[in-house]
C-alpha positions as CSV (number, residue, x, y, z in Angstrom):
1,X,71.0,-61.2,320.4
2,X,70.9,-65.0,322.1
3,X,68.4,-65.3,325.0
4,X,69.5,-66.6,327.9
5,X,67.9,-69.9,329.3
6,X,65.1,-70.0,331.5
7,X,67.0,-71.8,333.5
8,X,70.4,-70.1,334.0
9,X,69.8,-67.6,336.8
10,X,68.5,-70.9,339.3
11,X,71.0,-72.2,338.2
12,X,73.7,-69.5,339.0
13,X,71.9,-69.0,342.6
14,X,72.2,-72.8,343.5
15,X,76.2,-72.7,342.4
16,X,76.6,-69.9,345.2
17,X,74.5,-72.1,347.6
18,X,76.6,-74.9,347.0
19,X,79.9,-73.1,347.1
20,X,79.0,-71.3,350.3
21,X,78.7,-74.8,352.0
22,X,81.6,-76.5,351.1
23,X,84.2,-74.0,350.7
24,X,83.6,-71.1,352.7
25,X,85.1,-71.9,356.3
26,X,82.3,-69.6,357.8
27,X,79.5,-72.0,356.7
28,X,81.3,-74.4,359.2
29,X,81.7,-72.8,362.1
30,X,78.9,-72.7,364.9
31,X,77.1,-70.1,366.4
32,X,74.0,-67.7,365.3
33,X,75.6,-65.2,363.3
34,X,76.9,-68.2,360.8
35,X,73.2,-69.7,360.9
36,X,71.6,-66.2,359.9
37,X,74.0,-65.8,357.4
38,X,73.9,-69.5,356.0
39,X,69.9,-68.8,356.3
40,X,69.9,-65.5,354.4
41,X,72.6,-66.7,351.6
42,X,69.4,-70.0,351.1
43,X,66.2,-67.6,351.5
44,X,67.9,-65.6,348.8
45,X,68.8,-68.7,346.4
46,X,64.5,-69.7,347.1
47,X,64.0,-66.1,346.1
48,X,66.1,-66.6,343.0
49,X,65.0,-69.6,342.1
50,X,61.4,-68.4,341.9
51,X,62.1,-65.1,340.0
52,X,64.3,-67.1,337.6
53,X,61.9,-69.5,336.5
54,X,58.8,-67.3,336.8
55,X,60.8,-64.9,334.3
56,X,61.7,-67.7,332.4
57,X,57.9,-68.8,331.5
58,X,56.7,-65.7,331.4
59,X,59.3,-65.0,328.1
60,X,58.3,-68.4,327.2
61,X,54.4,-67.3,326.9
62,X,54.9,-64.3,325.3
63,X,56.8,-66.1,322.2
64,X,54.2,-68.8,322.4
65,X,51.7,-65.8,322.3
66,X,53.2,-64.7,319.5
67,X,53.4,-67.8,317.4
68,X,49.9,-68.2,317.8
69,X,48.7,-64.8,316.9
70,X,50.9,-65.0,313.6
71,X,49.3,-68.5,313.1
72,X,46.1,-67.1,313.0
73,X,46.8,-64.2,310.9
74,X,48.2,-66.9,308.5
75,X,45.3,-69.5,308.6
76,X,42.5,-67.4,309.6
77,X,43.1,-63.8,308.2
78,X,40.9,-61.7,308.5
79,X,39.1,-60.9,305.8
80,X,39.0,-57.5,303.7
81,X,36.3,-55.3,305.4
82,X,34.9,-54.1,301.7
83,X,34.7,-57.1,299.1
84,X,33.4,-56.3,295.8
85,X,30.4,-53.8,297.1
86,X,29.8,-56.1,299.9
87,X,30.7,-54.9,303.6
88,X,32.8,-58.4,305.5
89,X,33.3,-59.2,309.2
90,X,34.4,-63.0,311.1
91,X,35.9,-63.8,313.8
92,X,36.1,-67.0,316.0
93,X,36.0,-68.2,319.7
94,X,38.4,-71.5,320.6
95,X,37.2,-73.9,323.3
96,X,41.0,-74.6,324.0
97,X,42.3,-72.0,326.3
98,X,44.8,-70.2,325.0
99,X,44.1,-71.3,322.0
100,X,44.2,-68.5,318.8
101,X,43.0,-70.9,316.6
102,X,40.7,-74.2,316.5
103,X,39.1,-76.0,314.4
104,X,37.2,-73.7,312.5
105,X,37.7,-72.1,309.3
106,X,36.2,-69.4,307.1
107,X,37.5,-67.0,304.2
108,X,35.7,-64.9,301.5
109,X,37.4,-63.9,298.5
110,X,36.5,-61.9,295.9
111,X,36.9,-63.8,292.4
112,X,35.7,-63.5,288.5
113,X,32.3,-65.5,289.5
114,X,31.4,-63.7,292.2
115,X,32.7,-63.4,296.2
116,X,32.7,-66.7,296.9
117,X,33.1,-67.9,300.8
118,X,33.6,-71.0,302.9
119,X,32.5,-71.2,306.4
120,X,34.0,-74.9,308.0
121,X,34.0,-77.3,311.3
122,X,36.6,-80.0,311.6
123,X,35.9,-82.6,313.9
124,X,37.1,-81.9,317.9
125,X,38.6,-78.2,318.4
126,X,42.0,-77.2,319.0
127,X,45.3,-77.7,317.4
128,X,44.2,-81.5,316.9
129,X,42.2,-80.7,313.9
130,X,44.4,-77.6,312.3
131,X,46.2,-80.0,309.8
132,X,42.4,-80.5,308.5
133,X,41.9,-76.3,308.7
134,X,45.5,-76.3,306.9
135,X,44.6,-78.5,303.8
136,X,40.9,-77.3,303.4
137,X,41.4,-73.3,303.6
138,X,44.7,-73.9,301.4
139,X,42.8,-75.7,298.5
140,X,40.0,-73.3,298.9
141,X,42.6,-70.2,298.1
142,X,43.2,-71.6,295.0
143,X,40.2,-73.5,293.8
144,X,37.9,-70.1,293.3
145,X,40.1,-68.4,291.0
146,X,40.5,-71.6,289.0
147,X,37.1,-73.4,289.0
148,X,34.5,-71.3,287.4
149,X,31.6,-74.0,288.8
150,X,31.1,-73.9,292.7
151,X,31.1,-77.8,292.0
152,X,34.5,-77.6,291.2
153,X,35.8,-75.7,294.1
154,X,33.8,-78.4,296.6
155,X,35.8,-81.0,294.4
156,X,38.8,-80.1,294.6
157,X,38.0,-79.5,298.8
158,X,37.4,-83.0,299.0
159,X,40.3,-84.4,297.4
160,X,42.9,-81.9,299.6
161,X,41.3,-82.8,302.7
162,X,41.5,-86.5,301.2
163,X,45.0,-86.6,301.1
164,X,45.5,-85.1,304.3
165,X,44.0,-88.1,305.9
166,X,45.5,-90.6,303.9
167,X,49.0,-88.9,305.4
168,X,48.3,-88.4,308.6
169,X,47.2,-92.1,308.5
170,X,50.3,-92.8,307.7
171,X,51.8,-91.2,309.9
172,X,49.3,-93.1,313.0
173,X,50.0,-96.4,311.4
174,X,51.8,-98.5,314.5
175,X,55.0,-99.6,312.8
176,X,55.5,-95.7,312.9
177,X,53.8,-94.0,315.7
178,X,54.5,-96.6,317.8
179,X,51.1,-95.3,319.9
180,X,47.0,-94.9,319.6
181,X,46.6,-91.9,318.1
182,X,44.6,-89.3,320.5
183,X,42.6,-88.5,317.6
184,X,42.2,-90.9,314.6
185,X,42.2,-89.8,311.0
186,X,39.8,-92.4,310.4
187,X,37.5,-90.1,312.6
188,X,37.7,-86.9,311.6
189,X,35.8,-85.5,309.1
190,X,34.9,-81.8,308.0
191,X,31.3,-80.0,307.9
192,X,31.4,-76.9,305.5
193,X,29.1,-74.6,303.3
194,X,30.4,-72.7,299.9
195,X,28.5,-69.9,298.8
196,X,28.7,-68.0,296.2
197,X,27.1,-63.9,295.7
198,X,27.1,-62.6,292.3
199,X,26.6,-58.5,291.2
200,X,23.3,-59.0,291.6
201,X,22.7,-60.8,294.9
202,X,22.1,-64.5,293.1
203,X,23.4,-66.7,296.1
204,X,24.1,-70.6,295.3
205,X,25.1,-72.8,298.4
206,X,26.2,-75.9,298.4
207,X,26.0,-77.5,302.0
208,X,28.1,-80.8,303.4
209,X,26.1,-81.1,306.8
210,X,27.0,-77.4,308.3
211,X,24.3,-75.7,310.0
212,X,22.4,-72.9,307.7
213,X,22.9,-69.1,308.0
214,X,20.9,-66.2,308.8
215,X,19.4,-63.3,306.8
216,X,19.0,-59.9,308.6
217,X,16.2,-58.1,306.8
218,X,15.2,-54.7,308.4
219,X,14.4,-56.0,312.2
220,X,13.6,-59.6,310.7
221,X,15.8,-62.6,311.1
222,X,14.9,-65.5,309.1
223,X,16.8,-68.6,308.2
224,X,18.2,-69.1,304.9
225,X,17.3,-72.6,302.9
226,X,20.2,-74.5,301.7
227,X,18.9,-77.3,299.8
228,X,19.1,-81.0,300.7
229,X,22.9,-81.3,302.8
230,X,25.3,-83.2,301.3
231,X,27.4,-85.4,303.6
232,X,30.6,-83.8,305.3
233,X,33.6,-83.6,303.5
234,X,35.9,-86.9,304.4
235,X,33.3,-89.4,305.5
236,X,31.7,-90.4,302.7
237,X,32.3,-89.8,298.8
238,X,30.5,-87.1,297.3
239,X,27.9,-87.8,294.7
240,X,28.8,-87.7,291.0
241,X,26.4,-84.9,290.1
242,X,26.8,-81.9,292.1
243,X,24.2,-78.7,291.1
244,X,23.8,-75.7,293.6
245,X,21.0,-74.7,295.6
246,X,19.8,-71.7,294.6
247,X,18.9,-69.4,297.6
248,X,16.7,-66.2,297.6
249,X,19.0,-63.3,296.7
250,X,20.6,-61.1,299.1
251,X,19.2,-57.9,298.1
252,X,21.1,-54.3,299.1
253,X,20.5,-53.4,302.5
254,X,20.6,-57.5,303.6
255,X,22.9,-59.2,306.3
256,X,24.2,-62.7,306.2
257,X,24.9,-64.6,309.0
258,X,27.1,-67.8,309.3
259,X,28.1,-69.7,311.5
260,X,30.0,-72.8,312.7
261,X,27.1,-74.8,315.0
262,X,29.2,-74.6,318.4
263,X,27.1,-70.9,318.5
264,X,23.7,-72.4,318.7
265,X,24.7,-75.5,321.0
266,X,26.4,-73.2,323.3
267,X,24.4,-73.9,326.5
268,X,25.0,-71.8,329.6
269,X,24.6,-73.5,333.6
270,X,20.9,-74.9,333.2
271,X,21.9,-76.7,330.0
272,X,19.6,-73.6,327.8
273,X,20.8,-72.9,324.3
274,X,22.2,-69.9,323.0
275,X,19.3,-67.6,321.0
276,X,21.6,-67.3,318.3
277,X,18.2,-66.0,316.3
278,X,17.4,-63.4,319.2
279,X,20.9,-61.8,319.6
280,X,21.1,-61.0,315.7
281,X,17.2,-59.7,315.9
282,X,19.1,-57.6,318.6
283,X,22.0,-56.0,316.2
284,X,19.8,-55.8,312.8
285,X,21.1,-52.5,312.0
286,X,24.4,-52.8,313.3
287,X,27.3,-53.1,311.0
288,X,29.0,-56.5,310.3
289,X,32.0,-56.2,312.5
290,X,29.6,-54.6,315.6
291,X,27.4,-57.8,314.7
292,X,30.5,-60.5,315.5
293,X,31.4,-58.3,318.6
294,X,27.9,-58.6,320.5
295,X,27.6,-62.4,319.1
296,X,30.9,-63.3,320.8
297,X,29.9,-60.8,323.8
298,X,26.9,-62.9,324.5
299,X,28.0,-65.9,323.7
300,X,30.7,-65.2,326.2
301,X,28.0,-64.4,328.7
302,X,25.4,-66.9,328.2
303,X,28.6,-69.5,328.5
304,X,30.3,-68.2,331.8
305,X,33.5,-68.3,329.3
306,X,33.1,-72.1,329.2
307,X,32.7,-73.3,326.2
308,X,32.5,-76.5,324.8
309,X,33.2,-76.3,321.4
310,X,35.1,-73.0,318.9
311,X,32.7,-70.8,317.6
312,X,33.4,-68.8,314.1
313,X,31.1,-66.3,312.6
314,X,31.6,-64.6,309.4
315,X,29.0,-61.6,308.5
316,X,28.2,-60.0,305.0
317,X,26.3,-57.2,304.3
318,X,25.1,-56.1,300.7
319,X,25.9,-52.7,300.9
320,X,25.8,-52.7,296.5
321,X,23.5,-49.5,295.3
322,X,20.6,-51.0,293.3
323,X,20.4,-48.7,290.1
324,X,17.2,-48.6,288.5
325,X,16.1,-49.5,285.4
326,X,17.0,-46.2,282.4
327,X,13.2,-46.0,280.2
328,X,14.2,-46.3,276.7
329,X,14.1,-43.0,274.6
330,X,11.5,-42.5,272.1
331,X,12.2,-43.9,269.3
332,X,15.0,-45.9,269.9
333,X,14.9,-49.9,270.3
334,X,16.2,-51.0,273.6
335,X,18.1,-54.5,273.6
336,X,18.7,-56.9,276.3
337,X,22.5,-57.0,277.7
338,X,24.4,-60.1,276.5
339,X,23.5,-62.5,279.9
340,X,26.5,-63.8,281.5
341,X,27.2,-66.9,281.6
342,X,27.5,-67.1,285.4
């Protein structure tokens, strides 16, 4: 079925106005009958007019709506609630209004090494930076299943987001855009963290300039150390040898926290920043999905609704059963399992 366009009714109402004035001899003829009637016939093409267009946009948002909703299911899906034993959650706040989608970017996926996860910031926010959100999440999807070294997978990061800039520098070269760009390739550039959570709660991290996560222990929220940062991915090379940092392990029972770093430079009217620490001591033994809801609640608070940069969050929870250790019968030698080579 073909929509009709915005712009047909007002244009159907003016058409009678017009006609009304030129050919119909009552238009020209004095008195106040004609005036009321000349009046009534315009007050309804203003009336029609309005209707017409405010319709109009109002179709026009809700397939806009819709584009961006299936956008975001596309680029930032959300991720399966139960990933190899381990209980998932994200969500994300965009600084542009009416934005679905910005410039951050997470995904976990469960994978022969281990659930592996990305958690991202591309320079700016909005739909500026989601050709950067595009190339990084895209390599990402395919990089863990192939690369059995975290090293790899931040390799092969690199080099997607590295050809996204050389094209879109390209494409802002003057002979072809014929304008300044409103937002440079040469400038942007993208903070991330991989992780990686084996069976048995081993976590390696390997950190280009993105802000650490949290561990929820019980009521205790600590920070978790990530090792020296490496720089952000697109403004300088990464080094030749790359070896993860190996964090304490996330035990059963444990909650990770990341985050992009437009949650804990959030500041509300009197320039205070958001307790990103606090609010999570606050929702210890929620689960993760009741975690990103109060986050973004308070964040929404603490902000006024204002805020200055997206926010993403992606929670994890080892909800894995720790078996203990079967005593050896009598008389029988016990051997050590074959260790994996992960």
């Amino acid at each position: 079925m073909r929509r009709s366009a915005p712009w047909a009714l007002p244009v159907g109402w003016g058409v009678v106005a017009v006609a009304w004035q030129v050919w119909c001899p009552l238009a020209r003829e004095p008195g106040p009958a004609v005036r009321g009637a000349t009046g009534a016939v315009f007050f309804g093409v203003g009336v029609g007019l309005v209707y017409g267009v405010r319709r109009g946009l109002a179709r026009e948002l809700a397939r806009l709506r819709a584009v961006a909703d299936a956008t975001q299911q596309v680029l930032l899906r959300p991720p399966p609630a139960r990933l190899d034993g381990l209980t998932v959650a994200a969500g994300q706040l965009s600084a542009s209004r009416g934005a679905a989608v910005g410039g951050d970017l997470y995904e976990a996926v469960a994978t022969p090494y281990g659930v592996r996860i990305v958690i991202g910031d591309v320079r700016g926010h909005g739909l500026a930076a989601l050709g950067a959100v595009v190339a990084v999440l895209g390599s990402f999807r395919e990089a863990v299943h192939d690369e059995p070294e975290l090293a790899g997978v931040l390799r092969r990061l690199d080099r997607a987001l590295g050809r996204h800039l050389c094209e879109r520098a390209r494409e802002e070269h003057p002979a072809r855009a014929g304008r300044a760009p409103e937002h440079p390739a040469a400038e942007e550039f993208v903070t991330l963290m991989l992780l990686e959570i084996r069976s048995d709660g081993a976590l390696d991290v390997l950190c280009c300039g993105h802000p650490g996560p949290y561990r929820i222990g019980g009521r205790r929220v600590e920070p978790v150390p990530v090792g020296d940062p490496l720089p952000p991915l697109g403004a300088f090379p990464l080094p030749a040898e790359l070896v993860p940092y190996r964090a304490p392990r996330l035990l059963p029972g444990q909650t990770l926290v990341l985050h992009t770093d437009g949650a804990e430079e959030a500041r509300d009217g009197r320039g205070r920043f958001f307790p990103l620490a606090a609010v999570l001591a606050g929702a210890a033994c929620e689960p993760p999905a009741a975690v990103v809801r109060r986050v973004h609640a308070a964040l929404l608070r603490h902000t006024g609704g204002r805020l200055a940069d997206d926010v993403a969050l992606l929670v994890v929870r080892n909800d894995r059963v720790r078996v203990p250790a079967q005593p050896a019968e009598p008389g029988l030698r016990r051997t050590r399992p074959t260790p994996s080579p992960h």
